[in-house]
C-alpha positions in Angstrom: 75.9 130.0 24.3 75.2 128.2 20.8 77.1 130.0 17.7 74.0 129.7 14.9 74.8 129.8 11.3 72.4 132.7 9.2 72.2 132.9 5.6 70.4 135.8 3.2 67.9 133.8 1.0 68.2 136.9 -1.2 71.5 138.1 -1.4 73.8 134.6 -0.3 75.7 136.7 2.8 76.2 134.1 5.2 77.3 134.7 9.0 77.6 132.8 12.6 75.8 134.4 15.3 76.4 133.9 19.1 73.2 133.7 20.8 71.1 132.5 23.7 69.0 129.4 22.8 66.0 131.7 24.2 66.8 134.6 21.2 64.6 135.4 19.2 65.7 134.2 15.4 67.3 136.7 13.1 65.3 138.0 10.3 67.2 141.2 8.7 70.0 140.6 6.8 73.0 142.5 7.7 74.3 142.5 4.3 71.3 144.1 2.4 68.5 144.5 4.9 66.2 142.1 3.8 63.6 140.2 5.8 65.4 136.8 4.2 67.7 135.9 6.8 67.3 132.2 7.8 68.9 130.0 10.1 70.9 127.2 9.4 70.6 123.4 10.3 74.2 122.3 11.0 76.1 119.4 12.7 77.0 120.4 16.7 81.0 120.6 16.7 82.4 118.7 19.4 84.8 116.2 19.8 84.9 113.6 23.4 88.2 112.5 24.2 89.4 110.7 27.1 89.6 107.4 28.6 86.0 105.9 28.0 84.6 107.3 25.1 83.9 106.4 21.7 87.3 106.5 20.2 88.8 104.7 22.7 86.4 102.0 23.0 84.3 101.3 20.0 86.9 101.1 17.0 86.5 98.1 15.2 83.3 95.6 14.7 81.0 96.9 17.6 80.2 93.2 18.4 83.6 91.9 18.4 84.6 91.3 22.4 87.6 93.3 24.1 90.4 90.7 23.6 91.8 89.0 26.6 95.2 88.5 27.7 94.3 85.0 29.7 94.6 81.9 27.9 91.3 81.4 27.5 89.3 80.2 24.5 87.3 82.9 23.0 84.2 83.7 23.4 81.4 83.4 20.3 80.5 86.5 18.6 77.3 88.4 19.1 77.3 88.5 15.4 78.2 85.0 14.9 80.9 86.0 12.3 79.0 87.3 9.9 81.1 90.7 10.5 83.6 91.1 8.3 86.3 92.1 11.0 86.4 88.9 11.9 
């Protein structure tokens, strides 16, 4: 279940509310009754970790290729080195 952030338009008593995404919103404050309680937009808080993800496999220029360990010559850019990582 989602944890959803409330605030009192009236009074400024803010709280986090576990509820199903079906529930219906909050309205009365819990602070000072009134019919000002709003829910707030905020960021979702997770985090992905492991072998695959974004940390792992995006740091750096995002069109800068995986460097080889062969001898090879590299390989052009995507960006044609107009990144500056390059």
């Amino acid at each position: 279940m989602p944890i959803y952030e409330y605030r009192c338009e009236a009074c400024g008593f803010e709280k986090e509310h576990l509820q199903k995404m079906s529930d219906a919103h909050l309205t009365q404050c819990p602070g000072c009754g009134a019919d000002a309680y709003k829910r707030l937009l905020s960021a979702a808080g997770f985090q992905l970790k492991g072998s695959g993800w974004y940390a792992t496999d995006f740091k750096g220029c995002p069109a800068k290729p995986a460097e080889s360990k062969s001898s090879e010559a590299p390989a052009a850019t995507p960006c044609g080195g107009s990144c500056a990582c390059h």
